[in-house]
N, C-alpha and C positions, 0 to 999 in steps of 0.2 A: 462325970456328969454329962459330958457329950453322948455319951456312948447308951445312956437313959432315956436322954432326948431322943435321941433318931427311935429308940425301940419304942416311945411314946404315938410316933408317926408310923402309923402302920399302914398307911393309906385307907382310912375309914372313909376319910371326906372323899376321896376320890372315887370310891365303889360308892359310895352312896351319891354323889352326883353324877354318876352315870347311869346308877336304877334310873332316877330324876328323868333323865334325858330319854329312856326309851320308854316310861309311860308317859311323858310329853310327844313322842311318839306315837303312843299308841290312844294318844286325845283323851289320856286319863290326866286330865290337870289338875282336879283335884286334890290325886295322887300325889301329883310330883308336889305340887305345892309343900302339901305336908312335909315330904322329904325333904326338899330343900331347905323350911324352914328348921326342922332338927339338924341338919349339918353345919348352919348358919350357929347356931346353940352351940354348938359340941365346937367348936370353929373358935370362938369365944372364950370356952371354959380351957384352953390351952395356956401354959404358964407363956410369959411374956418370954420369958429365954428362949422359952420354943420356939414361938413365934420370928421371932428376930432369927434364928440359925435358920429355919427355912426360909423368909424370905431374905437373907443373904447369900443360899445355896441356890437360891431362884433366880439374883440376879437384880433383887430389888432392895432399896434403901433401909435400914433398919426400923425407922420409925414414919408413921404418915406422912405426909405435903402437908396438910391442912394441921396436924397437931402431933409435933414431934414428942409429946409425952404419951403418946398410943399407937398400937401396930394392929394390925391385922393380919390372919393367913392368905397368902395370895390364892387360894380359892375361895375367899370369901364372896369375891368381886365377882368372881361367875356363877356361884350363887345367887347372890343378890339379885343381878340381871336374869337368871332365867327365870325366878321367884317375880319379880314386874313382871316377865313376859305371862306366867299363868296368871298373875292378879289380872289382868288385861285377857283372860282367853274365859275367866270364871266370870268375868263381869267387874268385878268389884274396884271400879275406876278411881272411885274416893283414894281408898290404899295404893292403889298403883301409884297415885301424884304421889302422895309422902313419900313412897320409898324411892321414886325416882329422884325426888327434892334430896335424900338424903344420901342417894347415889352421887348427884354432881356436887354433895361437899365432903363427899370423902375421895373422888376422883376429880378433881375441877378439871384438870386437861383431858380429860375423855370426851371423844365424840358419842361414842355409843352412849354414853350417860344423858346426854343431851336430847340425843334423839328418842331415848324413853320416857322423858320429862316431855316433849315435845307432844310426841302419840300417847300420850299417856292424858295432855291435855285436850289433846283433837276428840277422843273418845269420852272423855267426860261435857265434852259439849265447851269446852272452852277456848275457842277461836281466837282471842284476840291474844292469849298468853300463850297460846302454840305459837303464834304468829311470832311474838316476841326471843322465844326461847330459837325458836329456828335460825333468827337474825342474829342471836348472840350465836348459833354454832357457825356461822357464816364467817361471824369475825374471828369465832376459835380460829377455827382451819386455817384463815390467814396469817391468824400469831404464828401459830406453829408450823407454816412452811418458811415464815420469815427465820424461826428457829433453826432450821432445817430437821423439823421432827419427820419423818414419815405419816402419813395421813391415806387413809383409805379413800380409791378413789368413789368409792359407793357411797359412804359417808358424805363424801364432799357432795355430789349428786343429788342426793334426798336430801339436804338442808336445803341446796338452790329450790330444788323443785317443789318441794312442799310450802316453802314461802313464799313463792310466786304461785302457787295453786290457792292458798291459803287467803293471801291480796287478792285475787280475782274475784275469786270469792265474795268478798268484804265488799269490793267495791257493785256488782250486782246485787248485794243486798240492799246498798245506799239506793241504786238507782229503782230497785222493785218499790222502796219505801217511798219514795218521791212521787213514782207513778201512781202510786197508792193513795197520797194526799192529792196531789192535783185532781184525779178521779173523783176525788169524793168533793172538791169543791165546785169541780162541773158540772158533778151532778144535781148538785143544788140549784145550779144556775138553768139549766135546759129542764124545761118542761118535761113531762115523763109521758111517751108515748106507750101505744098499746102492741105488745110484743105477738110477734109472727112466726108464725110455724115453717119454716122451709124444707120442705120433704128434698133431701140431698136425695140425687142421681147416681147409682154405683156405676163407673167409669171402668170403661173395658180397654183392650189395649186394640182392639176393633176397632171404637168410637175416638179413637185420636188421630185427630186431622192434623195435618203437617204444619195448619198455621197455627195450631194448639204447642207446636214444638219453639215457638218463636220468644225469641229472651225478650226481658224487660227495654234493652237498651235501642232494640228495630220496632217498636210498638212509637205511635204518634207520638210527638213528645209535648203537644198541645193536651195530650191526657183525654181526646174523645175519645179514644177506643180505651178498655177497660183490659186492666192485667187479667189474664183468666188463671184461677189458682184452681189447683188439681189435686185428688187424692192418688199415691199411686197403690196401686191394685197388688195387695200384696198376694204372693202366691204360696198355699199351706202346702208343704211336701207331700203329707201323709195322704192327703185331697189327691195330689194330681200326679204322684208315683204310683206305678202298676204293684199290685202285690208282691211280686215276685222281687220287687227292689226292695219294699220294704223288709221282705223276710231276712234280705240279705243284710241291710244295717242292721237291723235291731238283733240279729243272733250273734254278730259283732260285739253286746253288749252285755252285761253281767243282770243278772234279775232283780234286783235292786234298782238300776237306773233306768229297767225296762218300764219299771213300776213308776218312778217316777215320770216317764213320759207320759203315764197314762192319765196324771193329772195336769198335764196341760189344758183340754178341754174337752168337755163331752165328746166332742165329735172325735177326738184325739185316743179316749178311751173305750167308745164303742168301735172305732176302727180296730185298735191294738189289741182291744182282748178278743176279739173275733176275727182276728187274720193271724191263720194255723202256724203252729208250728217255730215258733218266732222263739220262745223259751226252751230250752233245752237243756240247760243246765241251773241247779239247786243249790245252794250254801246256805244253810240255816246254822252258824254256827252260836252256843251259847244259846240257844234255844231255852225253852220254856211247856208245858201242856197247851195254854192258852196261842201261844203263835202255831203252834204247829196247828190247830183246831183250826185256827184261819188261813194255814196255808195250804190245808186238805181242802177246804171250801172253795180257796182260788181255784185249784189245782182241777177241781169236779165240774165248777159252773165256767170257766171260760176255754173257749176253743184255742186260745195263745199255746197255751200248754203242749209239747208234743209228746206221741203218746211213747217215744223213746229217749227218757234223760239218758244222756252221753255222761254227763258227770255230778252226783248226789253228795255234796261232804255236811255229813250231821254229827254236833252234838249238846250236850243238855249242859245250862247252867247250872243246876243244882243237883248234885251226886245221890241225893234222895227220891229223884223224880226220873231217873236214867233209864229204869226198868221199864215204867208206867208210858214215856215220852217213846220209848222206841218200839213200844207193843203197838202207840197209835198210830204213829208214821206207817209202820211197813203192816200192819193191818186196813189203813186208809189207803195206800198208793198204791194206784190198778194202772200203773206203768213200768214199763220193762228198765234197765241200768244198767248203762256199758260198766259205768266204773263207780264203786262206791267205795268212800271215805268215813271210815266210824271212828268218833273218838270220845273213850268213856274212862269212870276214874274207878268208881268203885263196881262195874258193871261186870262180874263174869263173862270173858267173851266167849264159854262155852252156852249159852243162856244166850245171846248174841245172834251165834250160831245156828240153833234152834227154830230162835223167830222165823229167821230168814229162810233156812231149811224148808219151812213148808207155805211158801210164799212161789208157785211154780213160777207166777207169769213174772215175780221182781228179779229172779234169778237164770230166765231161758236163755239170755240175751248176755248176760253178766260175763266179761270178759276181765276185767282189774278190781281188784277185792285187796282191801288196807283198813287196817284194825287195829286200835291202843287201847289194852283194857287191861284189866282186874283178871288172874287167874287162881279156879280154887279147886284141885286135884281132891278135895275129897268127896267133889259133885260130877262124877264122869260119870257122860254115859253115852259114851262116843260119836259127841255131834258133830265133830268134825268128819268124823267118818260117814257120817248122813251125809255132813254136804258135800261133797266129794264126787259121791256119788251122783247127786242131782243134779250138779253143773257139768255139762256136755263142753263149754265153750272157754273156760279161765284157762288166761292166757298169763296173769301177771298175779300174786300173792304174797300179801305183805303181812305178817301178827308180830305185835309189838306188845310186848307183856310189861309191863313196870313195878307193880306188887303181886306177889304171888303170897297164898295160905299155906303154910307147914301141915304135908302130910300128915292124914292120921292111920288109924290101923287097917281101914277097908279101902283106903285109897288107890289098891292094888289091883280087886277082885273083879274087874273089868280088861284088867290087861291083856290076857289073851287075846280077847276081839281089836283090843284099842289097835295092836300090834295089823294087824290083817287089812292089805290095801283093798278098799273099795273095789264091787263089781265093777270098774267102768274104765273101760278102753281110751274113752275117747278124751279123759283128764290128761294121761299121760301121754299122748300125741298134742295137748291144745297147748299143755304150761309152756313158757318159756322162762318166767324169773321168779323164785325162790326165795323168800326172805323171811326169817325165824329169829326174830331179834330177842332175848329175854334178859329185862335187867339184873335180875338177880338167879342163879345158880343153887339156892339151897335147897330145892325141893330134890328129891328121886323118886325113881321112877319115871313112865313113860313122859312125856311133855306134849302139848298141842300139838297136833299132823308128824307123829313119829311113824305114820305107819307109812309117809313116803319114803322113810328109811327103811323100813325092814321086809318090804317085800323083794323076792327071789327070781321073780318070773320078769318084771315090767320094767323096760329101761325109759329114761325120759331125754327122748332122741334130742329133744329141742330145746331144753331149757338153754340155756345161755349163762345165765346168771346165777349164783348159789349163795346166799348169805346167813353162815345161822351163828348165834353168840350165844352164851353160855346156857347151851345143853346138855342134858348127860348122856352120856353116847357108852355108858359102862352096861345096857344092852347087850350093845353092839361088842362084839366078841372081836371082830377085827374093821379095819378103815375101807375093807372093799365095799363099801354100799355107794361106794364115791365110781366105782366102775358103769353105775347105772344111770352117769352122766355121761358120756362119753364127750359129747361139743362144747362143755362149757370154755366158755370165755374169761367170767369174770367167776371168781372163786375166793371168798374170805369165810375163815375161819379161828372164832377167840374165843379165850376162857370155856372150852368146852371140855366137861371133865370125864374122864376115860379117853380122851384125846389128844396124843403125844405128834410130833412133828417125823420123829422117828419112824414111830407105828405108822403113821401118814405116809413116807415116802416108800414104805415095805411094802403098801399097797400100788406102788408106782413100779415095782420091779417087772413088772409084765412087759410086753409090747402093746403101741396103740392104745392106751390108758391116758385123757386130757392132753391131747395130742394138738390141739388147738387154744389151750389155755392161753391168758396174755396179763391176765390181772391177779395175781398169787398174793393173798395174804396169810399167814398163818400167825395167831399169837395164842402162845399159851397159859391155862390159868396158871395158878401159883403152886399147885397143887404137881401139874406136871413139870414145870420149867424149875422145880428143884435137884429134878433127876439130873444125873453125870453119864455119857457114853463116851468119855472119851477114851473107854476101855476096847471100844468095838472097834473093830476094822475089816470095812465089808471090801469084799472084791471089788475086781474089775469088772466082773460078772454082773455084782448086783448093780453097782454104779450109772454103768454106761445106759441102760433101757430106762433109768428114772432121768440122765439127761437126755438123753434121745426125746422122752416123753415134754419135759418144760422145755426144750426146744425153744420155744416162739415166746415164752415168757420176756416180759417189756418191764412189770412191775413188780416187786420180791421185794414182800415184809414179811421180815421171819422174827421181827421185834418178840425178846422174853421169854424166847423159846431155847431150849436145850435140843443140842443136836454136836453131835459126834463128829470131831475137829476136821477128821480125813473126808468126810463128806461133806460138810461145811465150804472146805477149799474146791473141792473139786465142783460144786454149782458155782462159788463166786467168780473162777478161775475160767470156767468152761461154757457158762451158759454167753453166748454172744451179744444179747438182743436185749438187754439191761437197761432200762431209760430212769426206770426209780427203786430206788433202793434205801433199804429202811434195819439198819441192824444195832438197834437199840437194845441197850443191856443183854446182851447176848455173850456169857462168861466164857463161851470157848475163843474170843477174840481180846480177854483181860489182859494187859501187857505185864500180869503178872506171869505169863506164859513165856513174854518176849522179852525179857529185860532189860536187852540191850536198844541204844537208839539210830542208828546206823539205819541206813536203807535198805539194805538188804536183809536185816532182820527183822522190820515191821511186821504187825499185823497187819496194817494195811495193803500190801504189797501186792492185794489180788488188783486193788486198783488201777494200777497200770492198764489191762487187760481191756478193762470196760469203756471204750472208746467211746459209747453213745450215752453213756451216763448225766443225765443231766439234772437230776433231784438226787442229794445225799440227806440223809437221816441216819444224825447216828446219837440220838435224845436219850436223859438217862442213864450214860456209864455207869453204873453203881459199884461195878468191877473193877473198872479202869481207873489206875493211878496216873501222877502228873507226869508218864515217860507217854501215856497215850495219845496227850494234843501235838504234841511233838512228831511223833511216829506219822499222825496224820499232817501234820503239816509238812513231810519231807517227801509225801509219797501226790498231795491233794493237787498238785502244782500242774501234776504232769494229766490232769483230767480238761482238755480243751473246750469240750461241750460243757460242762457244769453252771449252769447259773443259779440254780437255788442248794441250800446250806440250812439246814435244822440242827441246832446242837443244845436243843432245849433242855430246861432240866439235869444240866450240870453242877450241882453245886460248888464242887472242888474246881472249877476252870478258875482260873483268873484272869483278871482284865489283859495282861499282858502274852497267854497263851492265845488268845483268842487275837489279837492283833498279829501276834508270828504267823496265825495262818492265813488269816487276811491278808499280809503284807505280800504271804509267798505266791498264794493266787496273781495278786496285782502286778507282782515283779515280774511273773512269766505273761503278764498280758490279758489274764483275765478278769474281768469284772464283774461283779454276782448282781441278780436283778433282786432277789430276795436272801436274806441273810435273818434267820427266827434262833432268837436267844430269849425267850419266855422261861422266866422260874431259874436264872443265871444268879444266884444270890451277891456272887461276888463280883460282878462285871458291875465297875461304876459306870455313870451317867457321863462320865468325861472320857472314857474309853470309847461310850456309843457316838459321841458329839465329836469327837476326834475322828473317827471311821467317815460317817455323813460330812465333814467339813474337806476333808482330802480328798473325797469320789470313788472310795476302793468300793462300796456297794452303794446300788443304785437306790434300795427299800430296805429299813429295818425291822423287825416285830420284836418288841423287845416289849413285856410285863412283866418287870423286877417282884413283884407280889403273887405273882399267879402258882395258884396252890397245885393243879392239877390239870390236864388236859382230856376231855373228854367232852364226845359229840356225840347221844345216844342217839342208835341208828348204825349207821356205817362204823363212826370211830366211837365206840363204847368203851376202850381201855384206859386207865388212866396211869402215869407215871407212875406218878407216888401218893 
């Protein structure tokens, strides 16, 4: 029956009150509302037996304080509370009281309960039972430090200070109303004179004489001379700063709050929209036809506007209006753009493309270009290859594909030209960073900007950066188009199918091949990390000029990739300059290879070596059996520099292998700043409170539910 229970608890309430929490975030309260009150329901409909195991596994009494024949889930309560806080953000202060009323009779010793009954009254306009509730939290806190409960010192704070803000209050109301009736019975009594115009004086700071500066208490005290009351002369920034200061705050400022200054007052927005140059940068994002129409209007009638956006990021609310919205934008905008941001759902970015293509003056200037779109290979008609050519100046390039259309028959008959790099010299001297992300791998054939791959002639001296994820690179006959990087830096490469680690490091056997590299990722699809080499055994020969080449490599993730044992050791063993290291599910290190546990037979044994190692990742064993936490924990001791530890995504670990190697870290001296067990099925919650309560690591990341690990963009793979 236990064993029903816990599989009953799957942490629903938990993910679902944490959607809650970041569209509370993202000022969607409505939103969270709604969720929270479904979790609050589902919260409920759990058998009492359930209830009662978790909140005894939590730490808390079986059954409520207020009514021992009812329990609740201890996430109830912070439902409840963040469900007040949006009844309180949506308006609706009526409900807010009750649920708070009902919050302090299912928690009576809560503060927090208290102080949303509290504001919950301030905000419905009820003063005198704020005032009340406040006075009773005053005397909580005091019960329960008599108790010796612990008590927040913020809590204590806002109960004093709202109650004395609250009484001040009160008592200027008393005193306004008193002045109010005496007024009115005086007035009855004095005759009613005929009222006089006095044309005030505006007061310069010229016209203040020194005995203008003189206090009440040096003035006659007989009261013949008269107190002289003065206005002071306020001074408007915008008025009496030279242009040139103003341009400098206000481009400080995002165009939205620029806009908003401009309603301060006429003179506030005839100045601002006609002092140049002040706006420079655009965010229209969630857009619409109708705002853009008035943002073309701002855009054309005021001189604010400079005539070079540094940074454009657009896109359209409704996935039906994506095409229409962005023909008007870049057909209205007679301004140049260092850097533009596009993001669209169902929008062809070949069609994207296009627009832009022949838009001379939006593109002369264009140095950073970043795009999420819709791709559909059986509309090619090589616009990338247009723009390519048109831009003289791109120095940074980002396409991010997320759905792509399944090939059809003529999806091909473009491809000769698709393949042939642009006439233009001066792309391949401007790029510096590279980034070809695509979520899904099922199409073939060419892919968006493959013709920076297949040309023969043009090297790109300067890029720096290389990022592409699942392309088909089965074109490509071999991995040398990688030579026509020569300085890169930073190099990731995943799920790219006709793309082996293998094939990859055969194009490294040269000399002077990524000679300067320092950031190496390599992960392979599924497709290739099934393949086996550990038949191959390449020489001395070929070895030595692919270490010679990664050299200067700092960061090596060969995570899921197959690669041939004798070359495997010979990078782990020889590359010097190692600070992260990532060799998750990688079977040629399965210690079904190593059987025995002893130190000198580990697999880990390259570790010794890597003096400057200081992130290990080794996520996902799928290969490794239970001699492998062992092996690592005999070898992990002797890495001095180590502070962060990834060992996500083990299901087979148990609580008590993973404490052996924590323990053997801490008994040599060392102490981990991070320690990530996300997706550990079997590491209980007293394993992890055991570790944190003795100080063997400083931070834990630990989600016992977490299905999968995946960042589209940089880390697009996932586990499992």
């Amino acid at each position: 029956m236990g064993e029903e229970i816990d599989a009953l608890d799957d942490g629903l309430l938990t993910r679902t009150y944490e959607l809650g929490l970041k569209w509370m975030q993202c000022r969607e309260y409505s939103k969270a509302l709604g969720l929270f009150s479904k979790a609050m329901k589902v919260s409920r409909s759990y058998p009492m037996e359930m209830v009662e195991n978790i909140r005894i596994r939590a730490g808390m009494p079986k059954r409520c304080a207020y009514d021992e024949s009812k329990a609740y889930h201890p996430l109830y309560v912070k439902l409840l509370d963040s469900r007040i806080s949006c009844l309180m953000k949506v308006g609706d202060y009526a409900r807010a009281v009750k649920e708070s009323q009902y919050f302090c009779k299912i928690e009576p010793s809560s503060t927090r309960a208290l102080l949303r009954l509290g504001k919950s009254y301030e905000l419905a306009d009820k003063g005198d039972r704020a005032r009340q509730v406040y006075k009773s939290g005053r005397k909580l806190v005091k019960e329960l430090k008599e108790r010796g409960v612990l008590v927040s010192p913020v809590h204590e704070k806002l109960f004093s200070d709202r109650y004395e803000e609250l009484l001040k209050r009160n008592a200027m109301q008393l005193v306004n109303s008193n002045d109010a009736e005496s007024g009115a019975r005086n007035s009855e009594q004095i005759p009613s004179k005929k009222r006089v115009l006095i044309e005030q004086k505006l007061v310069n700071n010229e016209d203040i004489e020194e005995n203008d500066l003189v206090s009440d208490t040096d003035q006659d005290h007989d009261g013949s001379t008269m107190n002289k009351k003065m206005k002071r002369a306020t001074i408007d920034p915008i008025q009496t700063f030279p242009t040139e200061l103003v341009i400098s705050i206000m481009r400080r400022l995002d165009t939205k709050d620029i806009t908003s200054c401009m309603l301060v007052s006429k003179f506030w927005y005839r100045k601002l929209s006609t002092t140049p140059m002040i706006i420079d940068y655009l965010s229209v994002p969630k857009t619409n036809y109708s705002k853009i129409n008035s943002l073309l209007r701002f855009v054309k009638t005021k001189r604010c506007v400079s005539s070079v956006i540094q940074y454009l990021n657009f896109s359209v609310m409704a996935t039906n209006e994506e095409a229409k919205c962005s023909q008007l934008l870049f057909n209205g905008l007679d301004q140049e753009v260092k850097k533009l941001v596009l993001q669209f759902t169902n929008l062809n970015i070949l069609k994207v493309l296009q627009l832009i293509s022949d838009k001379e003056k939006l593109i002369a200037n264009l140095q950073e270009f970043s795009v999420f779109g819709h791709y559909d290979p059986n509309h090619w008609a090589d616009e990338d290859v247009v723009f390519l050519e048109r831009i003289d100046n791109l120095k940074k390039i980002e396409v991010l594909i997320g759905t792509a259309m399944v090939p059809g028959r003529n999806s091909s008959i473009h491809r000769r030209r698709q393949l042939q790099f642009p006439n233009n010299d001066n792309i391949s001297r401007s790029l510096q960073s590279i980034k070809l992300i695509f979520k899904d791998n099922g199409w073939t054939g060419p892919t968006p900007f493959a013709c920076i791959f297949s040309s023969d002639t043009l090297r790109f001296a300067n890029v720096s950066k290389l990022i592409v994820t699942n392309r088909d690179f089965r074109f490509n006959q071999t991995a040398d188009w990688i030579k026509k990087f020569p300085n890169l830096t930073d190099l990731w490469l995943e799920r790219n199918t006709g793309l082996s680690l293998m094939g990859f490091l055969q194009s490294l056997q040269e000399p002077n091949v990524l000679k300067r590299l320092k950031y190496f990722t390599f992960r392979e699809s599924s497709t290739e990390s099934n393949r086996s080499f550990n038949g191959q055994m390449w020489t001395d020969e070929q070895i030595e000029p692919i270490l010679a080449n990664l050299g200067a490599v700092q960061t090596l993730d060969i995570m899921n990739s197959a690669i041939a044992r004798s070359v495997l050791y010979r990078l782990l063993n020889e590359l010097p300059s190692i600070r992260k290291l990532n060799i998750g599910n990688v079977f040629e290190m399965s210690d079904e290879l190593y059987p025995r546990t002893d130190i000198e037979s580990t697999a880990f044994l390259f570790l010794r070596h890597m003096t400057h190692l200081r992130d290990l990742s080794v996520p996902n064993m799928s290969s490794h059996q239970v001699r492998a936490f062992r092996q690592l924990a005999l070898v992990i001791s002797e890495i001095g520099s180590l502070s962060r530890l990834d060992l996500s995504f083990n299901p087979s670990m148990q609580g008590y292998q993973l404490y052996d190697i924590i323990r053997e870290l801490f008994d040599n001296g060392i102490t981990l700043k991070t320690l990530v067990i996300d997706g550990c099925s079997h590491i209980s919650a007293t394993t992890v409170k055991d570790i944190e309560r003795n100080g063997y690591v400083e931070n834990i990341e630990c989600a016992f539910n977490k299905q999968q690990w995946e960042k589209f963009g940089v880390n697009s793979f996932w586990y499992r």
